[in-house]
NUVONU-966411 format. One line per field, with one value per atom (N, C-alpha, C, O): residue number from 1; residue in one letter; x, y, z. Coordinates in nm, 4 decimals, padded with zeros to 6 digits. Atoms other than C-alpha are relative to their C-alpha. Layout:
<pts>
drenvex <- [NUM_...]
domar <- [a_...]
east <- [X_...]
north <- [Y_...]
up <- [Z_...]
</pts>
This chain:
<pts>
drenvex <- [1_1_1_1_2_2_2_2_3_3_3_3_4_4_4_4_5_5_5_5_6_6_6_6_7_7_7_7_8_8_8_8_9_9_9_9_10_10_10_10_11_11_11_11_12_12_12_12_13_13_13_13_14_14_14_14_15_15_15_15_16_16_16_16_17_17_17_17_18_18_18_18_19_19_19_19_20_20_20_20_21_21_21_21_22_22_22_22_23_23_23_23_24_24_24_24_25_25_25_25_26_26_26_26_27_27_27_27_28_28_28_28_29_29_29_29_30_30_30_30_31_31_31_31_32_32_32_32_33_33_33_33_34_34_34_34_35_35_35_35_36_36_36_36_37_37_37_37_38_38_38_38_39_39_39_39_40_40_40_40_41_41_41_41_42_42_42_42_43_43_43_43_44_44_44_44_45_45_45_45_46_46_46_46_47_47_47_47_48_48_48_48_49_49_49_49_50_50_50_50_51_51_51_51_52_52_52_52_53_53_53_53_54_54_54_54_55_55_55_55_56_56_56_56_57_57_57_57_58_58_58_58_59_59_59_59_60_60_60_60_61_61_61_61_62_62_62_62_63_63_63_63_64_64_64_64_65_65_65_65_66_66_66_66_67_67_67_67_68_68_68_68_69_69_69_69_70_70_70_70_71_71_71_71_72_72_72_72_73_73_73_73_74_74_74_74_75_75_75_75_76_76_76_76_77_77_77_77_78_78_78_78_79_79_79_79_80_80_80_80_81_81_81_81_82_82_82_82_83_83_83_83_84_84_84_84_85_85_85_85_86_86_86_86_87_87_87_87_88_88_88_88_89_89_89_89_90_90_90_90_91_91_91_91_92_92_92_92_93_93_93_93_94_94_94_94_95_95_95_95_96_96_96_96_97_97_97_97_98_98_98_98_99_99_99_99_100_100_100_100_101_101_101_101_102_102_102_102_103_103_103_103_104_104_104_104_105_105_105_105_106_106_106_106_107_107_107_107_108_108_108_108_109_109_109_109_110_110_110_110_111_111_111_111_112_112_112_112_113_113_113_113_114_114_114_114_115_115_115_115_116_116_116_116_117_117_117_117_118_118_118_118_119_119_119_119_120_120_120_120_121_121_121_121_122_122_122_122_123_123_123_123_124_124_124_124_125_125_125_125_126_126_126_126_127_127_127_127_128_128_128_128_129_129_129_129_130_130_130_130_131_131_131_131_132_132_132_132_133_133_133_133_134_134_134_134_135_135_135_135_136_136_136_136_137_137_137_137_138_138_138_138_139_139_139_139_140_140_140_140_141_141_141_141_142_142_142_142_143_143_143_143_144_144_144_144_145_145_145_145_146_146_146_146_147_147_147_147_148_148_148_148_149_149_149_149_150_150_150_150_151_151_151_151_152_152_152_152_153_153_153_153]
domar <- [x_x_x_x_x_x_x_x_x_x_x_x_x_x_x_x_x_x_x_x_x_x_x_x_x_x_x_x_x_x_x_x_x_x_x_x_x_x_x_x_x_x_x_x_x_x_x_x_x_x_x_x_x_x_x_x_x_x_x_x_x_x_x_x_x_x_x_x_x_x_x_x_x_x_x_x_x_x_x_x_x_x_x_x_x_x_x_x_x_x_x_x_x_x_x_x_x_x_x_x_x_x_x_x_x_x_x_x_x_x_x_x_x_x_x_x_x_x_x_x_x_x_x_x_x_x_x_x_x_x_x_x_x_x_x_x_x_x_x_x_x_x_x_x_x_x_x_x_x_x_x_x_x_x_x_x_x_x_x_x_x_x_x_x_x_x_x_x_x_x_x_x_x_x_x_x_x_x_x_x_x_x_x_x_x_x_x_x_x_x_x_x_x_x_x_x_x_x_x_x_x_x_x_x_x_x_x_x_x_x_x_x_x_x_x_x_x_x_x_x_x_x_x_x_x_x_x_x_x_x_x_x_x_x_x_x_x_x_x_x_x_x_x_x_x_x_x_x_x_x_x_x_x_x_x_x_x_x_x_x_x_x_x_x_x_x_x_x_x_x_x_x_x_x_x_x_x_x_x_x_x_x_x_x_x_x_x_x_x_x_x_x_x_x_x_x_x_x_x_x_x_x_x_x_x_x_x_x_x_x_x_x_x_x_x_x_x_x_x_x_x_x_x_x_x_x_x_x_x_x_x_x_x_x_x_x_x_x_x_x_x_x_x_x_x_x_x_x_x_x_x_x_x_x_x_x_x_x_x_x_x_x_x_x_x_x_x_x_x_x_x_x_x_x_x_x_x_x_x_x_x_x_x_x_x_x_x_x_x_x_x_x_x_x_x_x_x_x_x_x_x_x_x_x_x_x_x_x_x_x_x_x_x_x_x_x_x_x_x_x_x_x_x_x_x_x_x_x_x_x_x_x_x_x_x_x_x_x_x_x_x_x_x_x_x_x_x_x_x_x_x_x_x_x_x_x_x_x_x_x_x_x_x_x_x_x_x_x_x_x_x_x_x_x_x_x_x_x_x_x_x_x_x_x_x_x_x_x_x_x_x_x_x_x_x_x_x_x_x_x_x_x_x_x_x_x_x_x_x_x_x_x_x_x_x_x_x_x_x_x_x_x_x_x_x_x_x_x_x_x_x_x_x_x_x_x_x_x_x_x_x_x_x_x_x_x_x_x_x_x_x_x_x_x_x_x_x_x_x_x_x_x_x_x_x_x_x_x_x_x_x_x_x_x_x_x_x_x_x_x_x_x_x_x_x_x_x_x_x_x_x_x_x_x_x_x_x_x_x_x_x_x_x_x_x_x_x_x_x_x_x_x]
east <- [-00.1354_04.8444_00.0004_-00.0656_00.0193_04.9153_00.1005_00.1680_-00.1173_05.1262_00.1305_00.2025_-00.1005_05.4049_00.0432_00.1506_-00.0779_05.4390_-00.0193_-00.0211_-00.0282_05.4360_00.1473_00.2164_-00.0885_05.7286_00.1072_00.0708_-00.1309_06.0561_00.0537_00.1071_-00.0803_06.1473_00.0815_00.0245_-00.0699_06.4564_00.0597_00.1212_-00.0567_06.5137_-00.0073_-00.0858_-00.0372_06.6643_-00.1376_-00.2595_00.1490_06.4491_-00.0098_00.0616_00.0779_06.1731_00.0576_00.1611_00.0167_06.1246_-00.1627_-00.2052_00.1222_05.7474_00.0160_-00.0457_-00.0411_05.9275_00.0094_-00.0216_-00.0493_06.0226_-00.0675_-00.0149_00.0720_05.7726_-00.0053_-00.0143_-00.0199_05.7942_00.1576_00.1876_-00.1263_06.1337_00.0783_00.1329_-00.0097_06.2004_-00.0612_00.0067_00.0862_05.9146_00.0700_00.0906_-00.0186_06.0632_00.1330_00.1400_-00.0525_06.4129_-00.0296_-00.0139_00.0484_06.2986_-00.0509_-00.0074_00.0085_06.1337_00.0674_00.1004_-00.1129_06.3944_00.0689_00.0945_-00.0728_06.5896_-00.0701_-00.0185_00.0620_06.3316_-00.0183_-00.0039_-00.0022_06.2878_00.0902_00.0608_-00.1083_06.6588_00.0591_00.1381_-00.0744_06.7043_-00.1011_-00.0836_00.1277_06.3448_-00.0649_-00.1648_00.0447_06.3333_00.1259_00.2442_-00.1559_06.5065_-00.0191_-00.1252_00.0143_06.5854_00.0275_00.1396_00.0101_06.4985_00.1063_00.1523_-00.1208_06.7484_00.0952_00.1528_-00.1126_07.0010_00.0606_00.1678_00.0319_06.9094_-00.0388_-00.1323_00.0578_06.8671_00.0194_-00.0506_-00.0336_06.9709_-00.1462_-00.1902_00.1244_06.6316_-00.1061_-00.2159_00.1157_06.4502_-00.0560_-00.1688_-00.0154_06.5033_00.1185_00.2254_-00.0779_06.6313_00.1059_00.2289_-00.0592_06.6635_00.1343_00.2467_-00.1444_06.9112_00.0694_00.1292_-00.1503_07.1307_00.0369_00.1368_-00.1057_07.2160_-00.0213_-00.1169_00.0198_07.2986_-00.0853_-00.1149_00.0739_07.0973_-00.0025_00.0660_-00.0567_07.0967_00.0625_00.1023_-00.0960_07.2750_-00.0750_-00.0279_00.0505_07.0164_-00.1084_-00.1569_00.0962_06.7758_-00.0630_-00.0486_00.1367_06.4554_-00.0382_-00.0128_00.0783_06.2811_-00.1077_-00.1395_00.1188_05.9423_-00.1213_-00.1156_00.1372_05.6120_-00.0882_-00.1693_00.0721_05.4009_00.0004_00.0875_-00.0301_05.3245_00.1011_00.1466_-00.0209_05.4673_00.1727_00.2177_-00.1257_05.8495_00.0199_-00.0359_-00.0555_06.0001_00.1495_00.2029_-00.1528_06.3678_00.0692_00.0201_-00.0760_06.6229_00.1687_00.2029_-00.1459_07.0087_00.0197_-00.0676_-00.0752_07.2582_00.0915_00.1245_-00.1253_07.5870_00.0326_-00.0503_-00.0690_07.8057_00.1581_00.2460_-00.1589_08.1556_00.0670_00.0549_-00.1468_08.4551_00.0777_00.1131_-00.1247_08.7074_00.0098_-00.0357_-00.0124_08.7972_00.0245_00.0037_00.0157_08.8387_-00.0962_-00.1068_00.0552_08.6307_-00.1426_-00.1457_00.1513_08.2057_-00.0414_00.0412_00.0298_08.0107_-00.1607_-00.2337_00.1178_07.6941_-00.0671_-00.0024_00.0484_07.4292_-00.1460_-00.1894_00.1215_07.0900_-00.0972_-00.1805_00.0204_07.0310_-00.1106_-00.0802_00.0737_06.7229_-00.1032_-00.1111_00.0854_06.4625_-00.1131_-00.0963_00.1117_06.0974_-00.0416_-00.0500_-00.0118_06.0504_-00.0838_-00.0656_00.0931_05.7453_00.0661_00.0147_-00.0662_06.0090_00.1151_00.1561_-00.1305_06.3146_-00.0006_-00.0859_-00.0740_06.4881_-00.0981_-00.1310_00.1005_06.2864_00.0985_00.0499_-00.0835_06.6191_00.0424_00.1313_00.0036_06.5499_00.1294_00.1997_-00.1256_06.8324_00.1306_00.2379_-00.1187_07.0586_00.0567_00.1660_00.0010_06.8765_00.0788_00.1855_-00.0826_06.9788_00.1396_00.1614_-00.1236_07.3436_00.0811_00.1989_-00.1076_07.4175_-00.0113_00.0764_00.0144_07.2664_00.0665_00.1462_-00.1354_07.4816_00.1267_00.2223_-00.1365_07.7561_00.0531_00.1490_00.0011_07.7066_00.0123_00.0998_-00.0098_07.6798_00.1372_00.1787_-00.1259_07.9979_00.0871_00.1840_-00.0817_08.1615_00.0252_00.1353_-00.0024_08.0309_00.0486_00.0792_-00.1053_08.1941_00.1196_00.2009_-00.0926_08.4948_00.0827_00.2034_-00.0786_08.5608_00.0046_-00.0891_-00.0597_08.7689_-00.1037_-00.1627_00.0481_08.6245_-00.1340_-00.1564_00.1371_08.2930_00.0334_00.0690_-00.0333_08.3125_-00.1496_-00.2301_00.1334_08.0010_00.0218_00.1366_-00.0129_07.9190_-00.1428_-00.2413_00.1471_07.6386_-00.0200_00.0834_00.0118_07.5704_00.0347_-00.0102_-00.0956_07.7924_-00.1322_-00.1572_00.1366_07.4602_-00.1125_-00.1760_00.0225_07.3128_00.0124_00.0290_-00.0521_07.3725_-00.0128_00.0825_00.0650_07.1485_00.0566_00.0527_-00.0792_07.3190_00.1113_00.1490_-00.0758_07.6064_00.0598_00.1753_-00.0011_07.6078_-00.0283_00.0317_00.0082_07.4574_00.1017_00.0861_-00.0778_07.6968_00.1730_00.2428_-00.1263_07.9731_-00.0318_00.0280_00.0360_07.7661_-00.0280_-00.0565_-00.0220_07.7659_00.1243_00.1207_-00.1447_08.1570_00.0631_00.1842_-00.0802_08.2097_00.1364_00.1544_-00.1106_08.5124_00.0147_00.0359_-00.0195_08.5280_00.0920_00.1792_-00.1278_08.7790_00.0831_00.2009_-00.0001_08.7319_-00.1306_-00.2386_00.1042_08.5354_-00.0259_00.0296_00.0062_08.4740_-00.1281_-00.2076_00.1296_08.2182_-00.1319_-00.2312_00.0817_07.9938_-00.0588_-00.1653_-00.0162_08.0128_00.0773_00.1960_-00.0690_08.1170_00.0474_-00.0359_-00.0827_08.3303_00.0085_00.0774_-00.0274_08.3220_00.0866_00.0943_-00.0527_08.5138_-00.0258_-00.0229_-00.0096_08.4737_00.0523_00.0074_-00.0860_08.7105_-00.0423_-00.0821_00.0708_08.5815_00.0416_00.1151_-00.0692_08.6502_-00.0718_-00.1843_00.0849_08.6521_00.0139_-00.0488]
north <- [-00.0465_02.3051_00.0906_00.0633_-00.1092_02.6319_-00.0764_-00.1757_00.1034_02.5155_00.0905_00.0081_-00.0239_02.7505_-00.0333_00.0102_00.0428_02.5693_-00.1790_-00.2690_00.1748_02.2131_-00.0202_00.0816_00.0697_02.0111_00.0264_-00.0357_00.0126_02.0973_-00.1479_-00.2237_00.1409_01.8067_00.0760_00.1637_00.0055_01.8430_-00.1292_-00.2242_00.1386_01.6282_00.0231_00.1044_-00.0234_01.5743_00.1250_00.1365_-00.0595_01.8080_-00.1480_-00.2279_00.1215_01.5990_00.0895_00.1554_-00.0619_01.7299_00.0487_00.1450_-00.0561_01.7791_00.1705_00.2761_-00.1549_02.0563_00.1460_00.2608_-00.1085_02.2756_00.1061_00.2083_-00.1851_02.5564_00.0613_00.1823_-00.0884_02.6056_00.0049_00.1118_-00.0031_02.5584_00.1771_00.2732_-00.1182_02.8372_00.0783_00.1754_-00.1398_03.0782_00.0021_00.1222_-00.0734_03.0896_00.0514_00.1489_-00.0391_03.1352_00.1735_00.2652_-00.0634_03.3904_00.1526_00.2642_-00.0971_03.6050_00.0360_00.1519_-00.0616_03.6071_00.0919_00.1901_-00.0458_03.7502_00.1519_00.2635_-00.1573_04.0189_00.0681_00.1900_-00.0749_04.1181_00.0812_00.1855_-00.0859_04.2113_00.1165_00.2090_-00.1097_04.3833_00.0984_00.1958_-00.0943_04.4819_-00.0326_00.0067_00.0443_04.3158_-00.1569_-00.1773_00.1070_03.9729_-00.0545_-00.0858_00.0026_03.9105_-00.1817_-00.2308_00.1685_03.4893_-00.0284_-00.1399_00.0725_03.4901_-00.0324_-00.1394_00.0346_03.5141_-00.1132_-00.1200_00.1024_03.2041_-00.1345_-00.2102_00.0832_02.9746_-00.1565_-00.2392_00.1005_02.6694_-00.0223_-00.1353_00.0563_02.7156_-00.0264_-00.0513_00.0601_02.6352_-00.1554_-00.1848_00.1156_02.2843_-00.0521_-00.0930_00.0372_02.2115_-00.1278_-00.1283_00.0819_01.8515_-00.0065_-00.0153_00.0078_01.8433_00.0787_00.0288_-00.0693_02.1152_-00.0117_00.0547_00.0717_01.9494_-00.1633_-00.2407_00.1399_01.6392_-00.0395_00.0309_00.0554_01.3952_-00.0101_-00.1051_-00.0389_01.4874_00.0865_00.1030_-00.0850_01.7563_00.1584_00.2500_-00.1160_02.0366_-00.0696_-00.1765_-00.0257_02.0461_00.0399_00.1566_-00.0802_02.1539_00.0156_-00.0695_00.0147_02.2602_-00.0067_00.0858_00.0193_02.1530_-00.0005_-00.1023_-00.0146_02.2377_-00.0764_00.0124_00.0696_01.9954_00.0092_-00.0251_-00.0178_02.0702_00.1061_00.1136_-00.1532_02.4336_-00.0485_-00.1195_-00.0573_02.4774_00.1298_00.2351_-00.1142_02.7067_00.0339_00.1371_-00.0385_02.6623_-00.0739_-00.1713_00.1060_02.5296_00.0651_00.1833_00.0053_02.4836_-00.0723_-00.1565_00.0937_02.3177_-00.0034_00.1055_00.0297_02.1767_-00.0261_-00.0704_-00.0314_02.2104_-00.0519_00.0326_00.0113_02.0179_00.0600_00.0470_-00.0411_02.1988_-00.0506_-00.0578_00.1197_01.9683_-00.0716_-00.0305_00.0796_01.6997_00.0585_-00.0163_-00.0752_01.9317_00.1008_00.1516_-00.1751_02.2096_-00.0169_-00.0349_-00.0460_02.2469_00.0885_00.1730_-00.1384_02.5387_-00.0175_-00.1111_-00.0231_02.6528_00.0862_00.1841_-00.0584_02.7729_-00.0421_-00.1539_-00.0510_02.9078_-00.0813_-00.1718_-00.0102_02.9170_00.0873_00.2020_-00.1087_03.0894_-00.1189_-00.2382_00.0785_03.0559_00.1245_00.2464_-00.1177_03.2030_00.1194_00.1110_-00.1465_03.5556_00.0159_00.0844_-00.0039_03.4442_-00.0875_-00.1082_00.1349_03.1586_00.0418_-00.0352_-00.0220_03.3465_00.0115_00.0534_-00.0049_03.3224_-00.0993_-00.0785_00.0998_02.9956_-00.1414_-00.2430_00.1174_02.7470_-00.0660_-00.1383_00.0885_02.6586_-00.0089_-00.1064_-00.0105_02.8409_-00.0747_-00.0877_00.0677_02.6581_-00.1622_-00.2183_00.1324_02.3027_00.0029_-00.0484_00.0109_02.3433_00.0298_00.0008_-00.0161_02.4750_-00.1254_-00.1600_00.0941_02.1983_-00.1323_-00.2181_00.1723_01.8799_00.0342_-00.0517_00.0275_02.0696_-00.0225_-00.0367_-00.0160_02.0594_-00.1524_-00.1870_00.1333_01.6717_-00.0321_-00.1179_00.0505_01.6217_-00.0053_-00.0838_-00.0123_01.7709_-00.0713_-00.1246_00.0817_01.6042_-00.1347_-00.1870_00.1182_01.2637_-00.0349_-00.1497_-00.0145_01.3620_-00.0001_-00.0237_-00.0468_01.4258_00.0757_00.0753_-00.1474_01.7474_00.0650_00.0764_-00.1051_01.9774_00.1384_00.1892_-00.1386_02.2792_00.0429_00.0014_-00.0482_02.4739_00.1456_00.2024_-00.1142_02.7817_00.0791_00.0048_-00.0529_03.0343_00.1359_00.1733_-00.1217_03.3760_00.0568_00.0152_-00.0807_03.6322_00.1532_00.1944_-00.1590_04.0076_00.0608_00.0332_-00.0977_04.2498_00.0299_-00.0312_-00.1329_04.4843_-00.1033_-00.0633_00.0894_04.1314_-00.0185_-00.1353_00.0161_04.2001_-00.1023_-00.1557_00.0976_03.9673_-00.1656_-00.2700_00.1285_03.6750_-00.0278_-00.1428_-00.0335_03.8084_-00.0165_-00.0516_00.0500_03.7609_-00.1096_-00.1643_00.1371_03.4413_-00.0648_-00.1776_00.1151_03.2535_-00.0137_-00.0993_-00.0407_03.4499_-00.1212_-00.2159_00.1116_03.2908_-00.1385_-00.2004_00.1195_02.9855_-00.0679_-00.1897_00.0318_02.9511_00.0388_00.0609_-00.0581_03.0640_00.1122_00.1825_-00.1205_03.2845_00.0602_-00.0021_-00.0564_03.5845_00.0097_00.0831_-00.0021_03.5299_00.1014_00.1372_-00.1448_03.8123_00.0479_-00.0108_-00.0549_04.0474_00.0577_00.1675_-00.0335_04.1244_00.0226_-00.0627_-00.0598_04.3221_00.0046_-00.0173_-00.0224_04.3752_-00.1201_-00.0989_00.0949_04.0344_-00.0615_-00.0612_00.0526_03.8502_-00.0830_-00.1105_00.1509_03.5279_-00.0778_-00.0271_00.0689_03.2828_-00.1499_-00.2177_00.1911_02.9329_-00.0370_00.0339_00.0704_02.7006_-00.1186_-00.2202_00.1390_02.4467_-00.0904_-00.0733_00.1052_02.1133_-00.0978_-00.1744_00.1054_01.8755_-00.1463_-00.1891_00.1272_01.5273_-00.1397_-00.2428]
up <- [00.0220_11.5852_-00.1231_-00.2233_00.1337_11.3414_-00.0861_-00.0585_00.1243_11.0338_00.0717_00.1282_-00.0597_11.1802_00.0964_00.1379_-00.1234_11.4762_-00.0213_00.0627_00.0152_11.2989_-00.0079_-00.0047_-00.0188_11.3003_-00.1895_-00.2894_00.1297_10.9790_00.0020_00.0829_00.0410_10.8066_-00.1063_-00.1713_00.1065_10.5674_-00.0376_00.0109_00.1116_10.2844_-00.1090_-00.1577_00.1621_09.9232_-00.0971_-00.0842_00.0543_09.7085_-00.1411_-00.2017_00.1062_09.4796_-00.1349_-00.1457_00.1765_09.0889_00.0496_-00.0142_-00.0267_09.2700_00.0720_00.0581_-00.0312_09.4573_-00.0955_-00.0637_00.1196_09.1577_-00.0251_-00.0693_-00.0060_09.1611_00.1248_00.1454_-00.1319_09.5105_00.0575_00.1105_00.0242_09.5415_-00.1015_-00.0473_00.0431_09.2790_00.0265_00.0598_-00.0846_09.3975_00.1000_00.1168_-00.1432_09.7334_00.0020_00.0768_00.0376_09.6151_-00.0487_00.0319_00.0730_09.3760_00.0719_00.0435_-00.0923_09.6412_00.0385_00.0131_-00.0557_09.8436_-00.0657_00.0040_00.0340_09.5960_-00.0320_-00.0380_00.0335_09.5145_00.1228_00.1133_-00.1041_09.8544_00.0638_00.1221_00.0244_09.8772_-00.1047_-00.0855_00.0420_09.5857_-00.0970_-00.1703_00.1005_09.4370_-00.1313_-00.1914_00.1417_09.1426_-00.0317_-00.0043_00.0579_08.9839_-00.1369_-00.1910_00.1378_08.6661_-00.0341_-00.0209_-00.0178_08.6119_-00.1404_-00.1648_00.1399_08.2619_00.0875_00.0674_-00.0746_08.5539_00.0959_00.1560_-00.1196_08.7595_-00.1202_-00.0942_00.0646_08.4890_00.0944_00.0360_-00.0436_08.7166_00.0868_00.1082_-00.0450_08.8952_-00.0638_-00.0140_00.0887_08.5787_-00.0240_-00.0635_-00.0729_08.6572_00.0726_00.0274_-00.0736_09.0028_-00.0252_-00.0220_00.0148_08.9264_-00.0865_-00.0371_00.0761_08.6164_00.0858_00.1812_-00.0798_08.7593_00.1094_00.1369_-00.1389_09.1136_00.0071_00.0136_-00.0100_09.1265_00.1163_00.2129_-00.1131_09.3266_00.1314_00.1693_-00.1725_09.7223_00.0443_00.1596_-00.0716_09.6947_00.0161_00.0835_-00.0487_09.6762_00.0924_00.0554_-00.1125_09.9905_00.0306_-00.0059_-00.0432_10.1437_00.1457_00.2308_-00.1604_10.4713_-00.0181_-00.0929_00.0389_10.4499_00.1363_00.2053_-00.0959_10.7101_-00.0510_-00.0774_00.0170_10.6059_-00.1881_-00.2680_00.1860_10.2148_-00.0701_-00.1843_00.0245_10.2752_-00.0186_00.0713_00.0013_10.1513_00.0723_00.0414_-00.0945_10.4063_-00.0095_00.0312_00.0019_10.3271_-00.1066_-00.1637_00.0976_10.0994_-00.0469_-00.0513_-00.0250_10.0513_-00.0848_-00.1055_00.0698_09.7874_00.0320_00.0790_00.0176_09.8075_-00.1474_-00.2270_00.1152_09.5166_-00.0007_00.0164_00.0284_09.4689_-00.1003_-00.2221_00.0857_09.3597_-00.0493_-00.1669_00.0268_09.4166_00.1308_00.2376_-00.1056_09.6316_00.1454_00.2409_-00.1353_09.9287_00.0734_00.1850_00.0060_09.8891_-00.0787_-00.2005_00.0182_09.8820_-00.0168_00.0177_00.0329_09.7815_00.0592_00.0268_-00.0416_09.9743_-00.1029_-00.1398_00.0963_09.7088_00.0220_00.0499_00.0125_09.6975_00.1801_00.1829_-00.1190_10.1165_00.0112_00.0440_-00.0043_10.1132_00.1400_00.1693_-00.0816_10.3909_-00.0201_-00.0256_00.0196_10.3414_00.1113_00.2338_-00.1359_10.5204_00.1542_00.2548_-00.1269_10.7471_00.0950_00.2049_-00.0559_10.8573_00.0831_00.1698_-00.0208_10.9409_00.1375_00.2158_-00.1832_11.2750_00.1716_00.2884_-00.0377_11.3540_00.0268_00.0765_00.0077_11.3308_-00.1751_-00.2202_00.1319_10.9716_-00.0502_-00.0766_00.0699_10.8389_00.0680_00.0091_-00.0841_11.1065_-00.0333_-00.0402_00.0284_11.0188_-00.1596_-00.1932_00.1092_10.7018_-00.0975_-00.2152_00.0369_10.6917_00.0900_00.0805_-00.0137_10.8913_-00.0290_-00.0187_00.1196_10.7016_-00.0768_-00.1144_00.1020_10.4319_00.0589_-00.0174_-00.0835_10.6526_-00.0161_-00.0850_-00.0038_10.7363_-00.1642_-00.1762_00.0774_10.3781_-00.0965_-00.1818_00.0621_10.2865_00.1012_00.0471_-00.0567_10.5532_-00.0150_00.0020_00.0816_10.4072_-00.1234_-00.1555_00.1481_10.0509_00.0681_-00.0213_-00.0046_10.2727_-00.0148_00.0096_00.0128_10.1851_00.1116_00.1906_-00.1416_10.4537_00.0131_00.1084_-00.0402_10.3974_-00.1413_-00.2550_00.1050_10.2435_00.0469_00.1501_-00.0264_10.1130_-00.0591_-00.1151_-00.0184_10.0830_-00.0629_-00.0868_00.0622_09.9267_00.0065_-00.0545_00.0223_10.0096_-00.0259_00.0267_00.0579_09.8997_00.1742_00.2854_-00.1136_10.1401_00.0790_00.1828_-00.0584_10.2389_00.0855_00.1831_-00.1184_10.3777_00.1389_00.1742_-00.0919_10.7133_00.0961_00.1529_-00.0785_10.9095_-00.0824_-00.0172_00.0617_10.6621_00.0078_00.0308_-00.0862_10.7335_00.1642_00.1884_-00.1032_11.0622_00.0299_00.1224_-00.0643_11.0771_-00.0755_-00.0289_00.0892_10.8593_00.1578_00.2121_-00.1342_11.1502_00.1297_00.1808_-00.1055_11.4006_-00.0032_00.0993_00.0312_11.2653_-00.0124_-00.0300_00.0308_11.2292_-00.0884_-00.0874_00.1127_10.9215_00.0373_00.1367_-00.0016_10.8769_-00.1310_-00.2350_00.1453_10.6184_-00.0678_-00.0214_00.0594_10.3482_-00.0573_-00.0583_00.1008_10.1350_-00.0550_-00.0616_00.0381_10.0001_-00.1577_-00.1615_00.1464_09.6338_-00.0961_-00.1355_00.0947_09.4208_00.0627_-00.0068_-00.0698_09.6762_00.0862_00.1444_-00.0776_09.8530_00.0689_00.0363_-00.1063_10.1424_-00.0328_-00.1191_-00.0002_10.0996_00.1125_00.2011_-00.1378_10.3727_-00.0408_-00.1432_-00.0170_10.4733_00.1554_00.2560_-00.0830_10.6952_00.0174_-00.0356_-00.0189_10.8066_00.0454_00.1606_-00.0583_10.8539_00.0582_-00.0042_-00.0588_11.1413_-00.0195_00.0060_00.0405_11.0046_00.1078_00.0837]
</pts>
């Protein structure tokens, strides 16, 4: 069996995660815009402290991180999808699907109605999937999309 056609497990990220976790982030972000500047991301300097426990996530191929997702409470109604990245040899494999909707389930277990989301306008292919996923665009501001999604509890 090739490692790309082993079996995605997602689950809580470790503190063992943390360099691959941020490298794959990290890419992502350079692959969109060419360059990234890490003073700006300080929250991926350590995953652990800055999300609470269970609430950031991983897709994992055996040792390989392939994906990863946080939830973020606002307020008692209202979740925030943050740092959805899935690695580039991975994309359009399900990952990104498995993992917007364990966050989904997870915000539905906080009981919050609705999650709301935000990705760079010129994203198109993210863009679209968040559409095809349910999302609905709220607004648009400074060169990004806004999404919500209403959650049936």
């Amino acid at each position: 069996m090739k490692p790309k056609d082993a079996a995605i497990s997602i689950r809580p990220f470790s503190p063992a995660d943390q360099a691959q976790a941020q490298r794959l982030i990290l890419e992502g972000m350079k692959e969109h815009w060419g360059y990234v500047d890490p003073d700006r991301n300080p929250d991926l300097n350590d995953i652990a402290v800055n999300y609470p426990e269970g609430s950031f996530i991983v897709a994992a191929r055996g040792r390989e991180l392939v994906g990863t997702g946080a939830l973020v409470t606002e307020n008692l109604e209202t979740a925030r999808i943050v740092r959805m990245s899935v690695a580039k040899d991975h994309r359009r494999s399900g990952i990104g699907t498995s993992l917007l909707r364990h966050l989904c389930g997870l915000a539905i277990a906080a009981g919050c109605r609705r999650i709301v989301l935000e990705t760079t306008s010129s994203w198109s292919d993210a863009v679209a999937f968040y559409q095809e996923m349910g999302f609905r665009v709220s607004h648009a501001e400074e060169g990004n999309t806004h999404f919500v999604l209403d959650l049936q509890l």
